[in-house]
Structure formats: structure tokens, C-alpha cells
VEXTITOR-808347 format. One line per 5 residues: number of its first residue (from 1); for each residue z, x negated, y negated of N, C-alpha, C. Coordinates in Angstrom, 2 decimals. Each point is the difference from the previous one (the first is absolute). Layout:
<atoms>
NUM) Z,X,Y,Z,X,Y,Z,X,Y | ...
</atoms>
This chain:
<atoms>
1) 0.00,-0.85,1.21,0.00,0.85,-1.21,0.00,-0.88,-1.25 | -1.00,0.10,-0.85,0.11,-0.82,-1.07,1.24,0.57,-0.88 | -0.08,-0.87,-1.28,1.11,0.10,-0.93,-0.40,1.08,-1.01 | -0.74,0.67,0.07,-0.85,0.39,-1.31,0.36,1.68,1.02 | -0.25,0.20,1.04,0.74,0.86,0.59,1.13,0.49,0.39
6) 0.06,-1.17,0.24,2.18,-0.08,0.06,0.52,0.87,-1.28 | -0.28,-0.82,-1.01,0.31,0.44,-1.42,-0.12,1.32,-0.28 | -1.15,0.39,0.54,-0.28,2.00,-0.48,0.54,0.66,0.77 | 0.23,-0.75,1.28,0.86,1.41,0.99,1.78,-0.43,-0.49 | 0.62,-0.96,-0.18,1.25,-0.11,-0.79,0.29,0.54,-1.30
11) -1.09,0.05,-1.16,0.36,0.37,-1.16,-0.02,1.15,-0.24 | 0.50,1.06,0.82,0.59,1.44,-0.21,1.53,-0.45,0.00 | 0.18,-0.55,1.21,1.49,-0.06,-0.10,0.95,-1.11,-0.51 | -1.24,-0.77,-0.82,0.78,-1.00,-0.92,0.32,0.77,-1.15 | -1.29,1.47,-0.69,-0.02,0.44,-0.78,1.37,1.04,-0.03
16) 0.50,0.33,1.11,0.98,0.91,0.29,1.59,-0.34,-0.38 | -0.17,-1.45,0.72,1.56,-1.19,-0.15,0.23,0.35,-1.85 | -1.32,-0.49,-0.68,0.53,-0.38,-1.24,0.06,1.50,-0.88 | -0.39,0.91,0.67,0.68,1.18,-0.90,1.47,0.76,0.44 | 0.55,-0.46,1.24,1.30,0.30,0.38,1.41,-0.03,-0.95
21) 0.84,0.74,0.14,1.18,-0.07,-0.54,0.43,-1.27,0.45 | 0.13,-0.83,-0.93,1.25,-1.36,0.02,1.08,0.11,-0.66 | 1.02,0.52,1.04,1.91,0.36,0.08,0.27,-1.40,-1.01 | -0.85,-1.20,0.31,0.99,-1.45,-0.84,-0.28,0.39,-1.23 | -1.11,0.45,-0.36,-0.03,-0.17,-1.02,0.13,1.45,-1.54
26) -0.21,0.99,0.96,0.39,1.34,-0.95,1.07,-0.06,-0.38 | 0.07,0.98,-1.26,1.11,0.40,-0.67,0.20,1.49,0.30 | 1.48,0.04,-0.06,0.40,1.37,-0.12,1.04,0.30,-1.09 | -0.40,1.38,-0.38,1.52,0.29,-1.43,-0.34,1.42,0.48 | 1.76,0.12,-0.12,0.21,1.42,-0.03,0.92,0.08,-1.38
31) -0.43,0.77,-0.68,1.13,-0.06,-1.52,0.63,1.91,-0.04 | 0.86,-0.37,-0.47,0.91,0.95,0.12,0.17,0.58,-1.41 | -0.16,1.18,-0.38,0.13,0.79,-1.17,1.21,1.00,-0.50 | 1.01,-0.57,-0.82,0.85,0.68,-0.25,-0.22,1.19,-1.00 | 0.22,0.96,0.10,-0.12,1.34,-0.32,0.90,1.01,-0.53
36) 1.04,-1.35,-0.06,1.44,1.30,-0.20,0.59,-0.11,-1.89 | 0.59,1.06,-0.22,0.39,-0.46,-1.28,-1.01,-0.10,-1.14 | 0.61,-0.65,-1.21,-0.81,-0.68,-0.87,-0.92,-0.88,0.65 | 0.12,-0.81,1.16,-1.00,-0.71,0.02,-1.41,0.97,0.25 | 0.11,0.90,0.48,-1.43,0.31,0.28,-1.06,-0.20,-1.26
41) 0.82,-0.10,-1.11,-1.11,-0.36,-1.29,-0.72,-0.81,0.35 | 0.28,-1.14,0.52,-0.55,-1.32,0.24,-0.76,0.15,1.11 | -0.55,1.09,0.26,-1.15,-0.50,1.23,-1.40,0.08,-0.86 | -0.06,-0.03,-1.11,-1.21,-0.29,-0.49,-0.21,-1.34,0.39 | 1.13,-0.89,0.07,0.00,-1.60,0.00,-0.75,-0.50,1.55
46) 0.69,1.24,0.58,0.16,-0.33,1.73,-1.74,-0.33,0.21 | -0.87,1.14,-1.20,-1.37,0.44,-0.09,-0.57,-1.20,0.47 | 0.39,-0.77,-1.21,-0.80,-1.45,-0.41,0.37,-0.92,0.57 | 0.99,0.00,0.73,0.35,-1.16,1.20,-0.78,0.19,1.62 | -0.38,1.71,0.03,-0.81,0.02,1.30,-1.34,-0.39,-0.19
51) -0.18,0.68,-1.32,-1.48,-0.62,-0.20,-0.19,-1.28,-0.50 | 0.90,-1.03,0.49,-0.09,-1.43,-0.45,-0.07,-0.28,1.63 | 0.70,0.33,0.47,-0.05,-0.08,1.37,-1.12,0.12,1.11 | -0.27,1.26,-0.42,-1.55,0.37,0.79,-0.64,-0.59,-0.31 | -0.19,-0.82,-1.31,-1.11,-0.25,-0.42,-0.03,-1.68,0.96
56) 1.22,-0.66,0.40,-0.31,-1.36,0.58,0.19,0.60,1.57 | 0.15,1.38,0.15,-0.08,-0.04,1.85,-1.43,-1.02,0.51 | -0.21,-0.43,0.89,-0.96,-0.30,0.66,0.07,1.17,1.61 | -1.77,-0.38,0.14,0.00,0.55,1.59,1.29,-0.44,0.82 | 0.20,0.97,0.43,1.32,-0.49,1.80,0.88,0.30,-0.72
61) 0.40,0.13,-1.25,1.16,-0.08,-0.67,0.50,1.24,0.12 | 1.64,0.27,0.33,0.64,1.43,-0.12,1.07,0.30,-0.95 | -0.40,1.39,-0.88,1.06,0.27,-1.32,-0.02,1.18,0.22 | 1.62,0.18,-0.09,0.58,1.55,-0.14,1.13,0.23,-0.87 | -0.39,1.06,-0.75,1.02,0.82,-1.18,0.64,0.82,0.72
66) 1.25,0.23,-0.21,1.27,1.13,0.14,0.44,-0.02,-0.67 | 0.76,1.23,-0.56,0.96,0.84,-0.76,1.88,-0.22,0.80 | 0.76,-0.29,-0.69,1.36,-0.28,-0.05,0.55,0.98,-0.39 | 0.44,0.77,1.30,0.54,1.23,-0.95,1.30,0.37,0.89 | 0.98,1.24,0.65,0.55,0.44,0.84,0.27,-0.66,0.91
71) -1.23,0.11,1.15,0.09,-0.65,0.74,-0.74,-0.96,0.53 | -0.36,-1.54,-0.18,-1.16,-0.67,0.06,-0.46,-0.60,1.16 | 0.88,0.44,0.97,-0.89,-0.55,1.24,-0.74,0.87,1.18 | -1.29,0.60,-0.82,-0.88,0.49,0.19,-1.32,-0.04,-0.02 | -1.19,0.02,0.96,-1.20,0.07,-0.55,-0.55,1.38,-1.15
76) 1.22,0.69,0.34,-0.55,1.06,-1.42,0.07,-0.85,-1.47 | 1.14,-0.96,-0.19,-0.28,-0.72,-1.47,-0.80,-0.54,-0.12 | -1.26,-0.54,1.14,-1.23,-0.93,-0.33,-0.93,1.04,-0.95 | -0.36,-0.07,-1.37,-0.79,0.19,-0.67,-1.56,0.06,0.77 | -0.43,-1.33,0.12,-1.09,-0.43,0.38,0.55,-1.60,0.52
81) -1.15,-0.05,1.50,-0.22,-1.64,0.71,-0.96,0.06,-0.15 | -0.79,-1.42,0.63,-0.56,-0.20,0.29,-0.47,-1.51,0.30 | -0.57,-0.04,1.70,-0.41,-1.87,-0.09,-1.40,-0.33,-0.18 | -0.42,-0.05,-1.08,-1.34,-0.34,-0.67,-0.93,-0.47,1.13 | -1.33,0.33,0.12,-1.04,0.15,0.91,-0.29,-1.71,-0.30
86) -0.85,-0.64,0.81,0.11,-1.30,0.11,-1.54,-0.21,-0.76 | -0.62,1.32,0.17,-1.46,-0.03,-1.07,0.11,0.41,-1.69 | -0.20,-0.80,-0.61,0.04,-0.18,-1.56,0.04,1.33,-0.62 | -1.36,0.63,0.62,-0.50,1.05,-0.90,1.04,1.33,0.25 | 0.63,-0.22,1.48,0.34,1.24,0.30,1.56,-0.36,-0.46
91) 0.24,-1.24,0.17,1.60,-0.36,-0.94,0.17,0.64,-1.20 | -1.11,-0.37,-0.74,-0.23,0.45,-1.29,0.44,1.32,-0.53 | -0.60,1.05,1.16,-0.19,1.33,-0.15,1.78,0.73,0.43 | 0.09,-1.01,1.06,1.38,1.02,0.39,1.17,-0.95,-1.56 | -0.41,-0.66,-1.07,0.78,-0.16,-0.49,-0.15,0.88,-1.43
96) -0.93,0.37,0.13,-0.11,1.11,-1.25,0.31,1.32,0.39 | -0.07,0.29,0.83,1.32,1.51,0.89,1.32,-0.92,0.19 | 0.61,-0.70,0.29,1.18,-0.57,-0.30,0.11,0.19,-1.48 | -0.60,-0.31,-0.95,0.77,0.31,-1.34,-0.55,1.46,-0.51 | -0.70,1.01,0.86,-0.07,0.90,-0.62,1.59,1.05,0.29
101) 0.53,-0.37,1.24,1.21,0.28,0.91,1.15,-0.43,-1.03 | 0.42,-0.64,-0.06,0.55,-0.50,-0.74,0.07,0.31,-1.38 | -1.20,0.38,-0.70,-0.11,0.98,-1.62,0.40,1.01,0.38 | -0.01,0.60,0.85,0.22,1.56,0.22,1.59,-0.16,0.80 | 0.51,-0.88,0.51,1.21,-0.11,0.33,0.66,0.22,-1.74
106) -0.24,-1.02,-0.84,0.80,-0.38,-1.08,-0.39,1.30,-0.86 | -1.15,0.38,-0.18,-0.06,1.59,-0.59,1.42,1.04,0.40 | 0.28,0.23,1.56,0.39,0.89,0.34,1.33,-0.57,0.02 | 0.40,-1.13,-0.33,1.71,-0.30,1.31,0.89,1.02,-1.32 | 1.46,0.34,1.18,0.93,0.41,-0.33,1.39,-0.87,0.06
111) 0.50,-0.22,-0.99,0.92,-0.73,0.47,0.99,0.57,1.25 | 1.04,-0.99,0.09,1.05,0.10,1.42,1.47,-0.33,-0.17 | 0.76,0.87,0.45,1.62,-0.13,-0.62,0.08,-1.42,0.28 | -0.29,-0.63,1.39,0.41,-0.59,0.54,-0.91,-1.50,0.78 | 0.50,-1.41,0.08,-0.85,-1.25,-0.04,0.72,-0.22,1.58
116) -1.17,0.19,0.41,-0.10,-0.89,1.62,-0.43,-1.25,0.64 | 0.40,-0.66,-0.86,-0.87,-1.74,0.00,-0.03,-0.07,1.36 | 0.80,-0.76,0.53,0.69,-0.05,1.14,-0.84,0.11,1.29 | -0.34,1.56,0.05,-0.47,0.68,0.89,-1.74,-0.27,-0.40 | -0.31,0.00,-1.13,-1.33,-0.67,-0.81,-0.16,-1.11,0.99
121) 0.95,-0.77,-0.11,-0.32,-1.94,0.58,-0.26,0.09,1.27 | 0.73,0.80,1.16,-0.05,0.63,1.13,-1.56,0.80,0.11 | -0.34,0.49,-0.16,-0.81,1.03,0.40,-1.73,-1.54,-0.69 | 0.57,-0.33,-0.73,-0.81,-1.22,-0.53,-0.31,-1.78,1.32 | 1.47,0.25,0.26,-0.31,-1.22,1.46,-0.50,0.60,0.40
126) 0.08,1.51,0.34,-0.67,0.48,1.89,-1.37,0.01,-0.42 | -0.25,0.07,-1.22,-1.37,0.06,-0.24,-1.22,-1.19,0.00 | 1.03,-0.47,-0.54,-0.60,-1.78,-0.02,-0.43,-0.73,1.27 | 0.76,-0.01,0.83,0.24,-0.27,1.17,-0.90,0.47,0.89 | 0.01,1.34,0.00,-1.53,0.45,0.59,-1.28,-0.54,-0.24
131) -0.30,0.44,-1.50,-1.27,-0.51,-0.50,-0.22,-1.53,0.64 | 1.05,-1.15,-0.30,0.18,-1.25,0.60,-0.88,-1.13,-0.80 | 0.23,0.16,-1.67,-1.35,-0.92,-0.46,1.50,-1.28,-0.41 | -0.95,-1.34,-0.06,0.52,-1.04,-0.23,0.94,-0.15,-0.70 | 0.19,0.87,-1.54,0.65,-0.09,-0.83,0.90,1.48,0.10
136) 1.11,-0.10,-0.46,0.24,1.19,-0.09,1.06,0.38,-1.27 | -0.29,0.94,-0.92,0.88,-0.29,-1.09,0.70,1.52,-0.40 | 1.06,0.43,-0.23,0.79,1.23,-0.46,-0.19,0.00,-1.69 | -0.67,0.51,-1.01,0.49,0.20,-0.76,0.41,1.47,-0.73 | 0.71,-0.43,-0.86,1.29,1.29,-0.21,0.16,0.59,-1.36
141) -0.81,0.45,-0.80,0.28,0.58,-0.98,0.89,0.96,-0.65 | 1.15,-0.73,-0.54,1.47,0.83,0.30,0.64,-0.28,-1.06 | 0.92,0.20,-0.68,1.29,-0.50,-0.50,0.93,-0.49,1.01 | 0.11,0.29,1.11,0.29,-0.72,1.62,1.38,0.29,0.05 | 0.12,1.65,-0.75,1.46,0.49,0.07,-0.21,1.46,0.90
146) 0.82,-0.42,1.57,-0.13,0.62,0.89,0.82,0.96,-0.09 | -0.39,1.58,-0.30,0.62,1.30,0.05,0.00,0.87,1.07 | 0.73,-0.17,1.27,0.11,0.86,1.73,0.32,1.31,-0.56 | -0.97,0.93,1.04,0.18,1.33,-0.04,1.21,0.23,0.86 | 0.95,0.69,0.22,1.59,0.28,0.52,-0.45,-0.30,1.28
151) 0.83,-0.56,0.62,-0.40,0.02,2.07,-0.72,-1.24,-0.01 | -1.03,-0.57,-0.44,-0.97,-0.93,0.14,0.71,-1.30,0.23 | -0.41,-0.81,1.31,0.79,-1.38,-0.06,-0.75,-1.03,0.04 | -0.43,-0.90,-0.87,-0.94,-1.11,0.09,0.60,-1.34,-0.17 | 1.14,0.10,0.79,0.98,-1.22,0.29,-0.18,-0.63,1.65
156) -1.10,-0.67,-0.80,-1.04,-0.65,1.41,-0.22,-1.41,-0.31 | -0.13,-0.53,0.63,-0.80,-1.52,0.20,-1.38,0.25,0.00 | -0.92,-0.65,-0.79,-1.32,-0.04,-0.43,-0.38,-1.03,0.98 | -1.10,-0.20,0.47,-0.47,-1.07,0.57,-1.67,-0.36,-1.12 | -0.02,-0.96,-0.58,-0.73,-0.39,-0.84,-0.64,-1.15,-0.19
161) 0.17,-0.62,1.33,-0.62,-1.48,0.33,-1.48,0.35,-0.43 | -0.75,-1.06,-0.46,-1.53,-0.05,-0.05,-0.33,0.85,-1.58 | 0.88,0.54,-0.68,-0.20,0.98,-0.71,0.49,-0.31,-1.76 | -0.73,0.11,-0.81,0.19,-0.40,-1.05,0.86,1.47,-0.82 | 1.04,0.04,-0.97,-0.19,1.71,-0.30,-0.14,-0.62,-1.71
166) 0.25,0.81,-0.69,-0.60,-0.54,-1.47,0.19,1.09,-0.61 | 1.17,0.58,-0.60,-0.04,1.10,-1.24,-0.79,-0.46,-1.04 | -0.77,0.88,-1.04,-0.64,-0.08,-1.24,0.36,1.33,-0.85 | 0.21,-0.89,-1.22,0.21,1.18,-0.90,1.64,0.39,-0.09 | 0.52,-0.96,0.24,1.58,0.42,0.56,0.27,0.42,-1.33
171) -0.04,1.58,-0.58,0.78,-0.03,-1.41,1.80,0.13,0.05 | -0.13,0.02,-1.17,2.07,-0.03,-0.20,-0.10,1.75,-0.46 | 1.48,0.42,1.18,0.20,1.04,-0.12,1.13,0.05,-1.42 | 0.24,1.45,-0.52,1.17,0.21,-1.38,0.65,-0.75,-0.01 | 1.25,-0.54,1.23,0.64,-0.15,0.27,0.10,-1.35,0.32
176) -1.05,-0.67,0.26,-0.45,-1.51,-0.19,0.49,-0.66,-1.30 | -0.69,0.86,-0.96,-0.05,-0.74,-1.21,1.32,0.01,-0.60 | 1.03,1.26,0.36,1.26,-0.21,-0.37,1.02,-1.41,0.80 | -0.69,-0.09,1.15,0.64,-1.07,0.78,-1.12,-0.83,0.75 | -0.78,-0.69,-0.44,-0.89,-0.97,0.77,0.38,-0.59,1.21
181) 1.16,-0.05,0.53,0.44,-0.43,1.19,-0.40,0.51,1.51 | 0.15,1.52,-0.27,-0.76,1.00,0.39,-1.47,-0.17,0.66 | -0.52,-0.62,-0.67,-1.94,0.06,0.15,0.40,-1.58,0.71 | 0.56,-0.69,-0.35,0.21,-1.26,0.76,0.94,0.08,1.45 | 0.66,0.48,0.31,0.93,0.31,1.29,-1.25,1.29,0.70
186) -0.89,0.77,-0.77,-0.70,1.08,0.64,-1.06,-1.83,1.50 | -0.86,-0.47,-1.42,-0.79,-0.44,0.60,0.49,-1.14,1.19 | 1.22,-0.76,-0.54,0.57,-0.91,0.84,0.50,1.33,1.86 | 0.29,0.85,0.19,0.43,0.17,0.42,-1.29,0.61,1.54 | -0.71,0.43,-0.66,-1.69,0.04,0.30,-0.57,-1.27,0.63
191) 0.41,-1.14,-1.22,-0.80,-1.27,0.81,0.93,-0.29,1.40 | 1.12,0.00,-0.16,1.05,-0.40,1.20,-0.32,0.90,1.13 | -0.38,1.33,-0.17,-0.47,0.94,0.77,-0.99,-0.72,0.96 | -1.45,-0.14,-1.13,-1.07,0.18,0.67,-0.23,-2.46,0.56 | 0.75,-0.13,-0.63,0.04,-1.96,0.97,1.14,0.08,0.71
196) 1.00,0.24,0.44,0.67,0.38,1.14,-0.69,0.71,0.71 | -1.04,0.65,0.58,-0.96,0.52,0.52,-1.05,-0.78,0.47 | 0.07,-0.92,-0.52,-1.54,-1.11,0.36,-0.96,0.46,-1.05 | 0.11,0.60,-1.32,-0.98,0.13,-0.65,-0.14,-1.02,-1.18 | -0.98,-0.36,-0.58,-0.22,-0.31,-1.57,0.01,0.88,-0.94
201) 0.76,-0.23,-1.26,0.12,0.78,-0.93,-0.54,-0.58,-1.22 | -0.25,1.27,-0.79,-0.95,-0.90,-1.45,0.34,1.14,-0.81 | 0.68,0.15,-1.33,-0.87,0.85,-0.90,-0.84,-0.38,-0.87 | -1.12,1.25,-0.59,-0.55,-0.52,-0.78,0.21,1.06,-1.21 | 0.05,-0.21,-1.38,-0.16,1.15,-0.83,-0.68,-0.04,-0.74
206) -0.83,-1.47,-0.16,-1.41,0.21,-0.76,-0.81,0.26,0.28 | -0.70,0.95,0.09,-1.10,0.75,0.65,-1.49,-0.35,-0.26 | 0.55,-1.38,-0.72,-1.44,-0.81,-0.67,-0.16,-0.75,1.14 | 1.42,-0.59,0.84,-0.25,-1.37,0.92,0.35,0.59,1.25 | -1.12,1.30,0.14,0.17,0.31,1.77,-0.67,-0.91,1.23
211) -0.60,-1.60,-0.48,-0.29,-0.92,1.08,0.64,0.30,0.86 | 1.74,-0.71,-0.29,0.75,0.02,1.42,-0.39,0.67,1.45 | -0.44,1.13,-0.18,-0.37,1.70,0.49,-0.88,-0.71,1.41 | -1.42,-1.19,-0.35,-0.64,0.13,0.35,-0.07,-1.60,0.65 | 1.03,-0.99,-0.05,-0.06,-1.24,0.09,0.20,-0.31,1.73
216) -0.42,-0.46,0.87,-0.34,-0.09,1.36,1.26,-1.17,0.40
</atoms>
């Protein structure tokens, strides 16, 4: 068999290898949307951080929005997923219904007595984990002040190895500004949370320098 044949009966399934999902090298974010309170003002912000986001997904890559509300460890809080098609054009397309989902989420939301981070981060590993892309990152759009509905117990051990989490936007609640200690013991107590867990922690609150987000 010459080489010139070899070559044409192999290059289907060389062509196949290089459009496959590569687990080393995808990213995944699941970001979490707080909804409760005054903060819900601020999901205009949440707007411009997904669509900063979508806009660097690549093919293979998987991103999912949820809502933080009651009770968060649910696939009913997923807004919208999705793991981007590995073909350009059709990436493209499922990312402009990703932000049309998402306008019409932020049109309609209602706020929520009550902040279920917790159960957010939870329902966020099982998710991650499935999908299974290289990277995997939690972020959390919150004031990251956890309000349990009566009965609810989220006095658990996180398992968070492999997993980056990253609040943005952390604003200071009333009660901050009368005592800044507050917003500092909130976040310290979060980071101890989520690296006693095996996780990395980061905040960010400039919403100019969302690199971190995307660094391998």
C-alpha cells in the first residue's frame, strides 16, 4: 500500500482525534447569581460579566448560570448550561441563545428572602464534575452573606480539590460600613471554608481585571 493511500484512508480519523473534547485542556465555570435582597440591583453587573465570559468560551468549553436563592442545590436554579459544540460556527450560535437566556432571566428575576450559597457550591461540584473539563472554576456573585431558610442544614464539608471558587462584586452590606470588620471576618471565613476543602480562593472586585477567571 503506498503512502499517498495510507494517508486518505487515515485522514478521517485523524480529522476526528483533532475535533474531540480535550478534558486537559477545557474550561469550566459555573457562576452563581445572588438574587436576594438589595443585591438583586446588581445583576445588571452579573449582565456584563457573562457576556465577558461567553465571549472568551472556546469550543469544548462548559458554562453554567444559577440563581441563589431558598434552596440552591438544585438543577431547577440552573438558568441556562451549556458545553459549547467543538465547531466554531455552531459554538457561536449556541452562545447568542446563551445570552438571549440570560436577558430574559435578568428582565424577569424576583428577588429571594433568602441566600443559599452553600447549597449553590454543592449543586456547582456535582456539576462540574460531571461535565469533567480540565479547569474547573465556581464563581459567586454575592455579598457572600449566607441567609438559611428555617430547617436547612449546610453544615457540611465541601470537597473542592481541583476547583478554583472566586466571588466578584463582593459589595459591602449597611452594616459593613458601620463596622468594616464585618465584610472582613464575612470573606475570611469563606476563604477558610472553601481552602480547608482543597480549594483555591480569589476575590476579585474589579470587574475591569476578570483575567484571573480564565488563566490555565
Amino acid at each position: 500500500m503506498t503512502r499517498a493511500i495510507l494517508y486518505f484512508l487515515l485522514l478521517p480519523a485523524m480529522l476526528l482525534g483533532c475535533s474531540k473534547h480535550n478534558p486537559e485542556r477545557d474550561q469550566g465555570i459555573y457562576m452563581l447569581l445572588d438574587a436576594s435582597g438589595t443585591y438583586a440591583k446588581e445583576l445588571g453587573e452579573s449582565v456584563k460579566i457573562i457576556n465577558h465570559i461567553l465571549a472568551r468560551m472556546q469550543p469544548g468549553d462548559t458554562f453554567a448560570v444559577a440563581r441563589v436563592n431558598t434552596g440552591s442545590f438544585t438543577e431547577k436554579n440552573i438558568i441556562y448550561k451549556k458545553t459549547f459544540d467543538m465547531r466554531p460556527s455552531k459554538a457561536n450560535e449556541q452562545r447568542r441563545i446563551f445570552k438571549h437566556k440570560i436577558d430574559e432571566f435578568a428582565r424577569n428575576v424576583q428577588g429571594s428572602a433568602y441566600t443559599d450559597i452553600t447549597g449553590g457550591v454543592l449543586q456547582a461540584i456535582e456539576y462540574l464534575n460531571e461535565a469533567g473539563p480540565g479547569k474547573k472554576t465556581i464563581l459567586i456573585f454575592s455579598d457572600m452573606k449566607e441567609e438559611l431558610h428555617k430547617g436547612y442544614n449546610r453544615d457540611i464539608v465541601l470537597n473542592l480539590k481541583g476547583f478554583s471558587v472566586i466571588p466578584v462584586n463582593v459589595t459591602k452590606l449597611r452594616t459593613d460600613n458601620i463596622n468594616p470588620q464585618e465584610y472582613l471576618d464575612r470573606l475570611a471565613q469563606w476563604q477558610h471554608k472553601v481552602e480547608s476543602s482543597g480549594g483555591k480562593w480569589r476575590v476579585i472586585n474589579d470587574l475591569e481585571r476578570l483575567d484571573p477567571i480564565f488563566e490555565k
